[in-house]
Wavefront OBJ file of the C-alpha trace (Angstrom):
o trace
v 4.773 -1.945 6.676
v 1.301 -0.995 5.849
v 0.179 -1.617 2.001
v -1.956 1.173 3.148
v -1.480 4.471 1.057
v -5.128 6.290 -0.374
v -8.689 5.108 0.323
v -11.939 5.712 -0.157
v -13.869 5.074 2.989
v -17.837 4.925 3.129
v -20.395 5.074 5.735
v -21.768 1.704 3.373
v -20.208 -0.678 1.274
v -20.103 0.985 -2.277
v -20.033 4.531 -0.606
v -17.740 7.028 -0.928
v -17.744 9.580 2.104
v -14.436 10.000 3.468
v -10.984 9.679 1.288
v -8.632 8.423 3.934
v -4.413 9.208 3.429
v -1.543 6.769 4.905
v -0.287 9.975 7.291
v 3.413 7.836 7.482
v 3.760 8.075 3.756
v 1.663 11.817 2.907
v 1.713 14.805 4.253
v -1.629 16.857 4.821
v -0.876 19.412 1.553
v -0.527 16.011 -0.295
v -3.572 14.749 0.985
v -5.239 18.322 -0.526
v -3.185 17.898 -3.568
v -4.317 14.060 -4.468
v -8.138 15.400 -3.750
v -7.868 17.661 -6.107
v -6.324 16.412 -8.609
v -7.681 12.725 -8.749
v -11.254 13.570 -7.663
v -12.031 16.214 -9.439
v -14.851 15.037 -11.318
v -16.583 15.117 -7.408
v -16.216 19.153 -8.061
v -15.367 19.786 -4.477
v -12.476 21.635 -3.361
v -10.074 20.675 -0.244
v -8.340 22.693 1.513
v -5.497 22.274 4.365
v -7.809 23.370 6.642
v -10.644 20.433 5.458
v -7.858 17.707 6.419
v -8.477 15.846 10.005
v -6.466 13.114 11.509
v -7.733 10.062 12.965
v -6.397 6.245 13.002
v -6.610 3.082 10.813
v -6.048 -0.750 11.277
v -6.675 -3.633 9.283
v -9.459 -5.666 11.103
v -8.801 -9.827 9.688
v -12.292 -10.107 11.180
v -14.422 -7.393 10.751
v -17.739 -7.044 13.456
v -20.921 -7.284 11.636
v -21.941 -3.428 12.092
v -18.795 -2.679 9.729
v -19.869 -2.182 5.486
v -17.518 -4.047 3.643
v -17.999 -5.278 0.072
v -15.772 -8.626 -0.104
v -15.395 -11.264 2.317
v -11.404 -10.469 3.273
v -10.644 -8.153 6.209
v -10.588 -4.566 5.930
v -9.596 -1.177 7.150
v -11.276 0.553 9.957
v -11.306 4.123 12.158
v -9.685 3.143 15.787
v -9.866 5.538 18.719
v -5.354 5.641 18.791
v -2.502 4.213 18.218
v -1.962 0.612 19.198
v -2.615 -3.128 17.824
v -1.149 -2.262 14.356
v -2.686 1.151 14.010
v -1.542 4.069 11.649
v -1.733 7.926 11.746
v -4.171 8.931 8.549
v -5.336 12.476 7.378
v -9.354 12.336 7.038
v -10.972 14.622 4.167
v -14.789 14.485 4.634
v -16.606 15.244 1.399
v -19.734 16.646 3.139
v -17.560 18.995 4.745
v -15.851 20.295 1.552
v -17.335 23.507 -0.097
v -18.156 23.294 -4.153
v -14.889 23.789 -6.526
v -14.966 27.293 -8.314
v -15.620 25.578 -11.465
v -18.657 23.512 -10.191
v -21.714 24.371 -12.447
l 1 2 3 4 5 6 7 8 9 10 11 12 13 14 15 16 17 18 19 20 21 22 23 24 25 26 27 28 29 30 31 32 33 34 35 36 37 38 39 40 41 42 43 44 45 46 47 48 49 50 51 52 53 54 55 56 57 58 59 60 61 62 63 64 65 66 67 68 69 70 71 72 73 74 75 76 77 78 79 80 81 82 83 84 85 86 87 88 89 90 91 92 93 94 95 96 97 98 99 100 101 102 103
């Protein structure tokens, strides 16, 4: 069982591009309701239609062109299923338009 449920995922280590759902444990409207209510402060809006899909494993040893801030292991896009991959819903902040309330 994954330990897998909500990350932020970043083109570099310390970036935050991408928030990444566990697709086993979330749907995709509570992928669009955990944007928008926990990252607010970003004042972008998601919407169903924002919300991709894509798969995740845990890499033990990641290759050198992946950003990672520690030493351990860490999570990574994979083309499909297989070798301990998951199903996760993708929300791409560059692709998200400006919250009603952004100022």
């Amino acid at each position: 069982m994954s330990r897998f449920d909500v990350e932020e995922f970043g083109f570099c280590a310390g970036d935050f591009d991408q928030l990444v759902v566990n697709a086993k444990k979330y749907t995709k409207e509570q992928t669009v309701e955990i944007f928008n209510r926990d990252y607010e402060y970003k004042r972008l809006k998601a919407r169903l239609e924002d919300v991709g899909s894509g798969y995740v494993r845990y890499f033990v040893r990641p290759s050198q062109d992946m950003c990672r801030d520690t030493m351990d292991g860490v999570y990574g896009f994979v083309d499909g299923p297989g070798k301990g991959a998951f199903p996760v819903w993708i929300l791409t902040l560059a692709e998200l338009e400006p919250s009603s309330d952004a100022k």
